[in-house]
C-alpha positions in Angstrom: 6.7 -4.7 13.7 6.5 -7.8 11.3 6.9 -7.2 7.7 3.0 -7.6 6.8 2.5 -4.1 8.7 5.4 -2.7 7.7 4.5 -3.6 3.9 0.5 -2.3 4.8 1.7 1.3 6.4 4.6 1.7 3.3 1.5 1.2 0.9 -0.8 3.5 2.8 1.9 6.0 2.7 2.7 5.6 -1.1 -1.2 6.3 -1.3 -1.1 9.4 0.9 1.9 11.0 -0.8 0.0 10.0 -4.2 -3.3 11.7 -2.5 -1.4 14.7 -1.3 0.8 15.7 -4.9 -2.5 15.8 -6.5 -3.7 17.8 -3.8 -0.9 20.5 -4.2 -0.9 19.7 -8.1 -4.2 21.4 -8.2 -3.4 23.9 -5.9 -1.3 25.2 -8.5 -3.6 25.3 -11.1 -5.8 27.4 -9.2 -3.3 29.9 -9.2 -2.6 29.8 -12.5 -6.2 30.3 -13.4 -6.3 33.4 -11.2 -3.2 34.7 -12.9 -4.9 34.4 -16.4 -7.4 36.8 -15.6 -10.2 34.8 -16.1 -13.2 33.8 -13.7 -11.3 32.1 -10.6 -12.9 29.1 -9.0 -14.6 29.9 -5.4 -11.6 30.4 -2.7 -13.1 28.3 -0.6 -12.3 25.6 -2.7 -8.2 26.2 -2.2 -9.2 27.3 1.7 -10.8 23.1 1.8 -7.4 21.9 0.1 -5.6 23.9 2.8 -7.6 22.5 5.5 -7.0 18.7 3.9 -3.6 18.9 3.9 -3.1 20.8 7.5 -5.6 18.5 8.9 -4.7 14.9 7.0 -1.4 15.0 7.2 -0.7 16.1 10.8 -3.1 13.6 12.5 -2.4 10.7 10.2 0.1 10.8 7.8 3.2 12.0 9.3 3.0 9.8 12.6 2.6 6.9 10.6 5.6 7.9 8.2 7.7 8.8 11.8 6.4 5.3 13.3 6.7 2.6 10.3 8.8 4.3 7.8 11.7 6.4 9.7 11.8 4.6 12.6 12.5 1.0 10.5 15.2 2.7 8.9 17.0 4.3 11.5 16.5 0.6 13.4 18.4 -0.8 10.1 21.3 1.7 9.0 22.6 5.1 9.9 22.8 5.5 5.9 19.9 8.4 5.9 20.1 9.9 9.1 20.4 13.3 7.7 17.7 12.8 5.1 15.5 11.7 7.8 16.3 14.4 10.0 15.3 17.0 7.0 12.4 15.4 6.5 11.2 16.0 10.0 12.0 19.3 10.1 10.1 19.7 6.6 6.8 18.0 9.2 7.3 20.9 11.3 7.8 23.2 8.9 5.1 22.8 7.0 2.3 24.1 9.9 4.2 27.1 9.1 3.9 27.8 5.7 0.2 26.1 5.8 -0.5 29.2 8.2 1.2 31.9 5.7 -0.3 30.0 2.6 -3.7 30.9 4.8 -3.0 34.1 5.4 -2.3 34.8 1.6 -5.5 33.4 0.7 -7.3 35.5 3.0 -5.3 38.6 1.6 -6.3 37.7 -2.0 -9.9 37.3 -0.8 -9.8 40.8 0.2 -7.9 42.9 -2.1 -7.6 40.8 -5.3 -5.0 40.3 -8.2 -2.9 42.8 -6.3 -1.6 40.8 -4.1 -1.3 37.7 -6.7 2.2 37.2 -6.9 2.5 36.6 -3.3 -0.3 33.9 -3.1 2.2 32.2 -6.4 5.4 32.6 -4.4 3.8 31.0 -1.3 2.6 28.1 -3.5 5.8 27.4 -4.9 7.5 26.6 -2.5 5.9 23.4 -2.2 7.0 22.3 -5.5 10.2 21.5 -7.0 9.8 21.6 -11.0 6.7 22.2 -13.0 6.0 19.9 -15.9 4.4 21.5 -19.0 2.5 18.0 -20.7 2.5 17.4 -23.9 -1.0 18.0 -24.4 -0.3 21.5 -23.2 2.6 22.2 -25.1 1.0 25.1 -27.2 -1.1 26.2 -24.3 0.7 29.8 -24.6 -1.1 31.3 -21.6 -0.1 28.6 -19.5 3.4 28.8 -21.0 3.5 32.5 -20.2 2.2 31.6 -16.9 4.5 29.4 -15.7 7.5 31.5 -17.4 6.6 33.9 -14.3 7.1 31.3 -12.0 10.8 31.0 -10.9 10.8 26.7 -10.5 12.2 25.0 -13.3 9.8 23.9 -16.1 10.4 20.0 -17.9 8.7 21.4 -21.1 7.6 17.7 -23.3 7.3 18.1 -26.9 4.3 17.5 -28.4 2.9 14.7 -30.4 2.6 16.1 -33.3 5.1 19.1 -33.2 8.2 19.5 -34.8 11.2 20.3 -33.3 11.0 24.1 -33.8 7.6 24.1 -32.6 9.0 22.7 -29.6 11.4 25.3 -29.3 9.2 28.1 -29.9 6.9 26.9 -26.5 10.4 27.4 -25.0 10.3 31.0 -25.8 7.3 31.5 -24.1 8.4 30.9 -21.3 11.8 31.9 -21.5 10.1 35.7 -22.3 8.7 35.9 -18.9 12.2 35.5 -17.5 12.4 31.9 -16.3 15.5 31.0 -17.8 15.0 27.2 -16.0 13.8 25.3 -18.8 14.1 21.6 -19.6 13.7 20.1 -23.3 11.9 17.0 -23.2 11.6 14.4 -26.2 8.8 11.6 -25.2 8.0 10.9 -28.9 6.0 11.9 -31.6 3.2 10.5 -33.6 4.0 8.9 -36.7 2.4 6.6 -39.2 3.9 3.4 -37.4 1.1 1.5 -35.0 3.2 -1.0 -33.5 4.6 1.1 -30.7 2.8 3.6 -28.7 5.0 6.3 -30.1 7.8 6.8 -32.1 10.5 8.0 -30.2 12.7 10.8 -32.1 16.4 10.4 -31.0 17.1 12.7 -34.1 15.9 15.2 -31.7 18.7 15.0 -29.4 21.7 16.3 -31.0 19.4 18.7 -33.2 18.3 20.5 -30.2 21.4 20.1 -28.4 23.5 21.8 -31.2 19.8 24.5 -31.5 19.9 25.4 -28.0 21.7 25.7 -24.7 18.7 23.7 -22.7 19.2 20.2 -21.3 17.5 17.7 -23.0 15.7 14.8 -21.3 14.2 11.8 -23.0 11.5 9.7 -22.2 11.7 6.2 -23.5 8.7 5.1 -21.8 6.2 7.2 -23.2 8.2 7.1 -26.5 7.7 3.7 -27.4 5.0 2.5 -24.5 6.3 -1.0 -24.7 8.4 -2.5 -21.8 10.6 -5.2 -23.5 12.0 -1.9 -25.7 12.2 1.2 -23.0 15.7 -0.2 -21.8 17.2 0.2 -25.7 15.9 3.4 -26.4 16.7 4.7 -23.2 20.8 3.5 -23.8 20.2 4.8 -27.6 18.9 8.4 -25.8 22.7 8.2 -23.6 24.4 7.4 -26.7 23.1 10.5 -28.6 23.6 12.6 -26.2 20.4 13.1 -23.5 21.0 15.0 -20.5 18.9 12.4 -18.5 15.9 9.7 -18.6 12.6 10.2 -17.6 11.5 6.7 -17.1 8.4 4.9 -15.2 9.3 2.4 -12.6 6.1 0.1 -10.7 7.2 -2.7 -8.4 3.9 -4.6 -9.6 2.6 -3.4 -13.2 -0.3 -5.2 -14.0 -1.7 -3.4 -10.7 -0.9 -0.2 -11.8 -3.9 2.6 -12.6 -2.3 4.1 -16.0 0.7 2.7 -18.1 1.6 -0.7 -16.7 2.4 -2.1 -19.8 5.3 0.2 -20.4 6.7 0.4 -16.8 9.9 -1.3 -15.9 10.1 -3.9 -12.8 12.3 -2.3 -10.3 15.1 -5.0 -11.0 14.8 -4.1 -14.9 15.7 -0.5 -14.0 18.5 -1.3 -12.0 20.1 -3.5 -14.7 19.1 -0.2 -17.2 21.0 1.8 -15.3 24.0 -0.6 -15.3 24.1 -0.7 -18.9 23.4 2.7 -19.5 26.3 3.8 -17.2 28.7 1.7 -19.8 27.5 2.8 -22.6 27.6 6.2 -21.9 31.2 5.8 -20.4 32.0 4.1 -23.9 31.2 7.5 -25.7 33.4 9.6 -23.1 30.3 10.6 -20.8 29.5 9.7 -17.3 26.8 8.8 -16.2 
């Protein structure tokens, strides 16, 4: 295999995984819909998403991930051997829970909200965390919704919200028992029109001192420039941030939304170097 097919098939499979989140992305928000009570899109719309991803995946997708992605690495190092071997046993897996996710469908086709929650368990398990935007961030039927949901939720404050607005939204869901929520600062909206944002750092010990949640921080939303994500990011460590949320493209100017703030992979690497110091300089680790 020479390196321009190797490069070719690892961008076709960046595209399919990209193809396949949004797929499952919007699987999600079908059942949220249905769990609002409102008028549910036609099933057969989440029965053609099931079909796309049984049907895409299998005959496309996962042989060329086995062939040009696994294979090269297991010809180069023994290093991920056991995350490879997961991930093929996720491939075979998955036919599985496709089937029951089928079979749930067809249950909720037939007898309704009643059997809801089962259709919701069945479609989380192909998530890991849900992300609450911060468009959404006082969308309280979604935040009730996805406080019944038992992944963890990254709530982001929103543009304009204050910190106790922000911690209110946090209650929502917390009432509905998911206890797994993450605080996110990604900037709010200020008078200032140089940067895309102006990214709170006040925030950080505030709610840290507020509230028992982690608190992550996105510098690359907060400031939406990327000569200045790396300084706010170490200023986020200093003060006290759980962890960074921050946007990474090998080639920016090619990207379809937010190039201009994303860091070059090399830029994130030396981020994390300096961030790792700086946070050791004020007794953390990073």
């Amino acid at each position: 295999m020479n390196d321009t097919t190797e490069r070719a098939a690892l961008h076709v499979i960046r595209l399919d995984l990209k193809r396949l989140a949004s797929v499952t992305e919007t699987m999600l928000d079908f059942v949220r819909m249905l769990g609002e009570g409102g008028s549910p899109p036609d099933p057969i719309v989440l029965r053609a998403m099931l079909y796309y991803i049984r049907e895409y995946p299998e005959q496309f997708h996962h042989p060329m991930e086995d062939r040009f992605l696994f294979a090269a690495l297991r010809s180069r190092t023994d290093d991920f051997d056991d995350v490879l071997d997961e991930l093929q046993c996720e491939h075979i897996e998955g036919d599985v829970r496709l089937r029951n996710l089928e079979h749930a469908l067809t249950r909720f086709e037939l007898k309704g909200e009643a059997v809801l929650l089962g259709l919701r368990t069945l479609m989380e398990q192909y998530v890991d965390c849900l992300q609450v935007g911060a468009r959404n961030m006082q969308n309280f039927s979604l935040l009730k919704e996805v406080g019944r949901s038992r992944l963890p939720v990254m709530l982001k404050r929103g543009m304009s919200a204050t910190i106790k607005d922000l911690l209110m939204s946090a209650e929502y869901i917390l009432s509905e028992g998911n206890l797994n929520v993450i605080l996110c600062e990604r900037g709010i909206r200020t008078f200032e029109t140089y940067t895309r944002n102006t990214l709170d750092l006040n925030a950080i010990p505030v709610l840290k001192k507020e509230t028992h949640l982690p608190v992550v921080v996105d510098p690359t939303h907060g400031i939406g420039l990327r000569d200045h994500v790396a300084s706010m990011a170490i200023a986020a460590v200093a003060a006290g941030a759980d962890a960074l949320m921050v946007e990474v493209h090998n080639s920016p100017e090619n990207a379809r939304s937010d190039g201009e703030q994303a860091l070059l992979p090399a830029e994130f690497a030396d981020l994390m170097q300096r961030a790792r110091a700086v946070a050791e300089a004020v007794g953390r680790a990073l």
